[in-house]
C-alpha positions in Angstrom: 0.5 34.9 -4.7 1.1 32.1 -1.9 4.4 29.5 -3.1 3.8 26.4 -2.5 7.3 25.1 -2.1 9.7 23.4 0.0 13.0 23.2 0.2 14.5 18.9 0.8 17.9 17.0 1.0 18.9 13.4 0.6 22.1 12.0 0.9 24.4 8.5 0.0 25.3 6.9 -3.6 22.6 9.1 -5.0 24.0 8.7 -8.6 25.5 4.9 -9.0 22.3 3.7 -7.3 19.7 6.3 -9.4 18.4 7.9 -6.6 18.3 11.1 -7.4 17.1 10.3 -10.2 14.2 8.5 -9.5 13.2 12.0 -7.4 13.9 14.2 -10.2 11.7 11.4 -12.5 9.2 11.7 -9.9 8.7 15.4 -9.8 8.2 15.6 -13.2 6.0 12.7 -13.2 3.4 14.3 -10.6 3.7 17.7 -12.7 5.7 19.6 -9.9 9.3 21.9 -10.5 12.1 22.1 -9.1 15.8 23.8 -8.6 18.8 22.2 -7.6 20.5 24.5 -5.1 23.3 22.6 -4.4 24.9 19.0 -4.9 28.0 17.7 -4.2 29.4 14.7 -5.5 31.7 12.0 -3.7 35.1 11.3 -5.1 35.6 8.1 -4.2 33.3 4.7 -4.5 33.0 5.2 -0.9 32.1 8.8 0.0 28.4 9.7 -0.2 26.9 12.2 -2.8 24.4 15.0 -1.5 21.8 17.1 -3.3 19.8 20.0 -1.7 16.7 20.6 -3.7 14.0 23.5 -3.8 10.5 21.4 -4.8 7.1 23.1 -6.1 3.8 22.1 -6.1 0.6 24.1 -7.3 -0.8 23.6 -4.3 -0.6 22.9 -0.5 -2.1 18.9 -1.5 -0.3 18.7 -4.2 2.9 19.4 -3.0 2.1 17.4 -0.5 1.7 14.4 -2.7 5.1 14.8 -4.1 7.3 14.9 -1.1 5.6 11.7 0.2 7.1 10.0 -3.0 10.5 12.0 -2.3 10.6 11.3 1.3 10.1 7.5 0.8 13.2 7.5 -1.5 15.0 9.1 1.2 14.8 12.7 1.1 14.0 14.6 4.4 12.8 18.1 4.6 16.1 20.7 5.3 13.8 22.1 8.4 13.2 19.2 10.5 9.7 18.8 11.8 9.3 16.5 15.0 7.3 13.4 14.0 3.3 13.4 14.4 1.8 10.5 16.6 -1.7 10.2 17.7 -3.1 7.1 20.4 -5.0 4.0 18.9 -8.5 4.8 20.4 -9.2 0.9 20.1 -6.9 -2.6 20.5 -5.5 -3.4 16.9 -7.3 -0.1 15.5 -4.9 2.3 13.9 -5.5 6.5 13.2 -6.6 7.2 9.8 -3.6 8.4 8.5 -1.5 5.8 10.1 2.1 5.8 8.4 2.6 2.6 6.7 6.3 1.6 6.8 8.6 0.2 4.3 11.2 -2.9 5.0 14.1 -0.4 4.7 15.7 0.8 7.5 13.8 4.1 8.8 14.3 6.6 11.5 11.8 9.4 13.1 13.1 12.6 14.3 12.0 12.8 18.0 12.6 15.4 20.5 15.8 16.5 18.9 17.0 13.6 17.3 16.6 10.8 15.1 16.0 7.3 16.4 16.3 4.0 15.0 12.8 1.9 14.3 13.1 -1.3 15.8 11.9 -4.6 14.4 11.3 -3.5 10.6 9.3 -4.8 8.5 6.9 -4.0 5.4 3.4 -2.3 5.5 3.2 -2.7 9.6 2.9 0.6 12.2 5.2 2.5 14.5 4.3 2.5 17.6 6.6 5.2 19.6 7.1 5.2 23.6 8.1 8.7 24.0 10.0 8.4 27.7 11.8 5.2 26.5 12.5 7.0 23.2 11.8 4.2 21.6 10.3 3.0 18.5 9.3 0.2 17.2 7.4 -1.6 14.1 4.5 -3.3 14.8 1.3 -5.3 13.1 -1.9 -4.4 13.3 -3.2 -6.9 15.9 -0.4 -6.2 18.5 -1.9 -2.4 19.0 -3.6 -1.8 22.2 -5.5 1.0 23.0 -3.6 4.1 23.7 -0.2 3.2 21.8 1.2 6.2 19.8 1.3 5.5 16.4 2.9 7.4 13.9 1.1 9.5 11.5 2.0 11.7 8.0 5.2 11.3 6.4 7.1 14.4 8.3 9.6 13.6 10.8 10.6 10.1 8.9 13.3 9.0 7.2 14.3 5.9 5.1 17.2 4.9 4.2 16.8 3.3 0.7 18.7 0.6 -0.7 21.9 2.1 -2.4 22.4 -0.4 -5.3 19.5 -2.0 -7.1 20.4 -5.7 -7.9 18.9 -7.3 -11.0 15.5 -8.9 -11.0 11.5 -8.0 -10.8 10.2 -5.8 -8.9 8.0 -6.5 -6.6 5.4 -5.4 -8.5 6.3 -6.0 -11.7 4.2 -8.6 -12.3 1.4 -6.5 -12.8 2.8 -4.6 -16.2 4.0 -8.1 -17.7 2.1 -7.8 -21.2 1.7 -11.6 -20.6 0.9 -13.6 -17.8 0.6 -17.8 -17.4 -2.1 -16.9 -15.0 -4.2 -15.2 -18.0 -6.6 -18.7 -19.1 -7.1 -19.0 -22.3 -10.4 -18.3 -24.3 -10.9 -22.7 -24.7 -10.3 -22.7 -20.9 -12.4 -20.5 -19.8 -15.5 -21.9 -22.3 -14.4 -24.9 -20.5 -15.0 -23.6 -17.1 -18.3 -21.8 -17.7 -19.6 -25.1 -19.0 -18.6 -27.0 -16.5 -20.0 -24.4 -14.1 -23.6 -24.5 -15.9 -23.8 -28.4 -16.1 -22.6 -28.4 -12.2 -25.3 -26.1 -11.0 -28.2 -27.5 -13.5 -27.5 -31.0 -11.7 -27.5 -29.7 -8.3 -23.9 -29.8 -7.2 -22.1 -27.6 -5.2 -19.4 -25.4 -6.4 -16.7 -24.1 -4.4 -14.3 -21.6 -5.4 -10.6 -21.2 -4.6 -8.8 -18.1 -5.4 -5.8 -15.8 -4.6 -5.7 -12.0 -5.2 -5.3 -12.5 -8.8 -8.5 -12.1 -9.8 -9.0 -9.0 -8.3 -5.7 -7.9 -9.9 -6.2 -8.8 -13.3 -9.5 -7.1 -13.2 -11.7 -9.8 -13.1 -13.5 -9.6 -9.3 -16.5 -8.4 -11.4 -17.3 -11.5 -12.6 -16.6 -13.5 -9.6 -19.1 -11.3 -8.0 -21.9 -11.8 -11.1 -21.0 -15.7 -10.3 -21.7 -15.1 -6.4 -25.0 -12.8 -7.0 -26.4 -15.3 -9.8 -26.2 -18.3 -7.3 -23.2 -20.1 -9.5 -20.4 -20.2 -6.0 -21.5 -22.6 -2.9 -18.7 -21.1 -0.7 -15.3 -19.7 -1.2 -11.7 -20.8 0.3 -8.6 -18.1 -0.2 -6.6 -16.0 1.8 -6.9 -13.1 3.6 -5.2 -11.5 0.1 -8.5 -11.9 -1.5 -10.6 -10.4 0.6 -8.0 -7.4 1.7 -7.7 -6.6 -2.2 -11.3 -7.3 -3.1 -12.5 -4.6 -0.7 -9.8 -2.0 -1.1 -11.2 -2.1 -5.1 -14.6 -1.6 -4.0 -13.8 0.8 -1.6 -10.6 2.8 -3.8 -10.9 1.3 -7.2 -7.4 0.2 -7.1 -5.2 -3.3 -6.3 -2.3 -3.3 -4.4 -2.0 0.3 -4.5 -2.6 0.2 -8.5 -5.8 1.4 -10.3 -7.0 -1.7 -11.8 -8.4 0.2 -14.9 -5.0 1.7 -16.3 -2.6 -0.1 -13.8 -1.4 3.5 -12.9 -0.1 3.8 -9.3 -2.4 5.8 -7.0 -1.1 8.6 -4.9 -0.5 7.0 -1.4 -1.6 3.6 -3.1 1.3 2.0 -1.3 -0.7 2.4 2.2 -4.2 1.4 0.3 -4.2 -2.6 1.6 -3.4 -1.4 5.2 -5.9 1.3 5.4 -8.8 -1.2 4.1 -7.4 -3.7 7.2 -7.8 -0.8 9.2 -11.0 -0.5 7.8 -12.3 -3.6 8.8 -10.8 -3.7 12.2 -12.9 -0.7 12.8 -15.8 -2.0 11.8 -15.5 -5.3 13.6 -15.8 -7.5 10.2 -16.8 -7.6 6.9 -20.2 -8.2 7.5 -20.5 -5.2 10.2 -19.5 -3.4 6.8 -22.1 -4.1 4.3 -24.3 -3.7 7.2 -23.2 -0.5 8.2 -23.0 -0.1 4.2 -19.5 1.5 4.0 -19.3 -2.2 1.6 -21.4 -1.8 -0.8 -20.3 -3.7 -3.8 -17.4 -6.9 -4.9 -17.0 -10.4 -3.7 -16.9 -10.3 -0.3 -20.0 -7.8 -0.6 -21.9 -10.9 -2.4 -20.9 -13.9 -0.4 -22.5 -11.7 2.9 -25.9 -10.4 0.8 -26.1 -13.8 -0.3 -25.2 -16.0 2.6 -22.4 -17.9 0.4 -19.9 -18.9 3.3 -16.5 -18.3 3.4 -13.1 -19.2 4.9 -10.1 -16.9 4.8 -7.3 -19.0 6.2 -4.9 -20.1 2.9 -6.0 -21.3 -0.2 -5.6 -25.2 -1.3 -2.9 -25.6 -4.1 
C-alpha cells in the first residue's frame, strides 16, 4: 500500500506566537495525521523553537492540500525541492497555477539556496531572473511575455508573523453574526418600491456597489434586477466584478464559499486566478462570448447591453 506522507520543519516562536499550533489545528482540520519526530524548545524569549513533523494524507491530492496550508504558515519540506517557474506565454498573462504571494516576507530555494523576494506585497506574482538570481514580486499588468513566474507551493518559504497583535482579521468580517451593511426588512421594501415606481415612470436607474453584495450572498438578485430590465448601468470597482465572476466561475467570495462561508482549499489564490482569467480572455465580454461566463452580474450587464464602469465607486 503506497504512503502518502511527507516529512516538514518550521522554525521561530512557534509556541508564544501559536504557530505550531495553527499547523497541528490544520491537519486535523483537512482530516490528515501526523507524528511529531522531534521539537525543541528555546530557553530564552529570544531563541527560536523548532518542530520536525511527519504529515499524512490519504492521498497524493490530498496531501497535497494540506502542506499548502502548512507551508504558508511557514513550514518547508525537510528535502528541499528547487522552486518550479514556467514563462508567461502572453504580456500580463500568468501560468495556471501561478503562486499567489502573501505580504510576509518569503524566500524561494533556487539553485542551492534561498533568496530573498523583493518588493513584497499581497496576492501579486514572482517573477524570477535566474542569472541575476533574483526575485521579485510583481502585479499582474507588469508581466511581459516570457518572464518566469513562479508556480506550486514547493521551493517557498514564508516567514510568518511571530506574534499576533489584537484586532480582526482580515477577513473576519465575513463570520460577524451581524453586520451594519445587512438593510433591514423596511429598507429594503423601501428600495424595491422605489425601484418599481422608478422604472414604471421611465427613469433610469443606476446602481452603485462594492463587493458586498457578492459577499453576503446576494449577487443573485442583482442579477434578477439586471436580466428583468430594473438597472440602467452600473458604477463599482474592479472588487465587484473580480468577486462576482470568481462566484460564478468557483462558487466562492474572496476565497470563501458563499453558501457555508467555509474556506475553499486554495481559496486564497481564487480572486487572482479569475484576474488571470480575464486577462486571458481579453475582457469580460470575450468571456460570456467564448461562454467560460455563463451566469452573475457582469454575465447580465453584457447579455443585456446594461453598461458599466469599473473605476471606484461614488460614496
Amino acid at each position: 500500500m503506497e504512503n502518502f506522507e511527507q516529512e516538514i520543519e518550521v522554525k521561530g516562536h512557534l509556541v508564544d506566537s501559536s504557530i505550531l499550533t495553527r499547523i497541528f489545528d490544520k491537519i486535523m482540520d483537512l482530516k490528515g495525521d501526523f507524528t511529531v519526530a522531534e521539537f525543541s524548545i528555546g530557553k530564552r524569549k529570544q531563541d527560536y523553537s523548532y518542530a520536525r513533523l511527519l504529515v499524512r494524507g490519504n492521498n497524493k491530492e490530498h496531501l497535497s492540500n494540506i502542506l499548502e496550508f502548512l507551508f504558508r504558515e511557514g513550514a518547508t519540506s525537510v528535502s528541499l525541492d528547487e522552486v518550479k517557474c514556467v514563462a508567461s506565454f502572453k504580456d500580463m498573462v500568468l501560468p495556471d497555477d501561478f503562486y499567489s504571494t502573501t505580504n510576509n516576507p518569503t524566500q524561494i530555494f533556487f539553485h542551492g539556496e534561498w533568496i530573498n523576494v523583493e518588493y513584497m506585497m499581497m496576492d501579486k506574482c514572482i517573477v524570477l531572473d535566474p542569472d541575476k538570481k533574483v526575485a521579485q514580486c510583481k502585479i499582474n499588468r507588469d508581466v511581459k511575455k516570457g518572464d518566469l513566474i513562479i508556480t506550486g507551493e514547493r521551493g517557498i518559504k514564508i516567514i510568518p508573523q511571530e506574534r499576533p497583535r489584537e484586532g480582526v482579521d482580515i477577513f473576519q468580517f465575513m463570520s460577524s453574526s451581524s453586520s451594519s451593511e445587512r438593510p433591514s426588512q423596511q429598507i429594503a421594501k423601501k428600495v424595491a418600491f422605489d425601484l418599481y415606481k422608478t422604472k414604471k415612470e421611465g427613469g433610469k436607474i443606476i446602481v452603485v456597489s462594492g463587493p458586498v453584495i457578492v459577499h453576503s450572498g446576494s449577487s443573485d438578485i442583482l442579477a434578477k434586477l439586471i436580466k428583468y430590465g430594473y438597472v440602467n448601468g452600473i458604477l463599482a470597482g474592479n472588487a465587484l466584478a473580480v468577486h462576482d465572476i470568481e462566484n460564478a466561475l468557483l462558487g466562492t467570495s474572496l476565497g470563501m464559499h458563499i453558501e457555508d462561508g467555509t474556506l475553499a482549499v486554495r481559496g486564497h489564490r481564487n480572486h487572482m486566478t479569475i484576474v488571470n482569467e480575464v486577462f486571458k480572455a481579453g475582457s469580460i465580454k470575450s468571456m460570456v462570448e467564448k461562454k467560460i461566463l455563463k451566469g452573475g452580474i457582469m454575465y447580465e450587464c453584457i447579455v443585456h447591453n446594461v453598461p458599466f464602469a469599473l473605476c471606484g465607486s461614488i460614496r
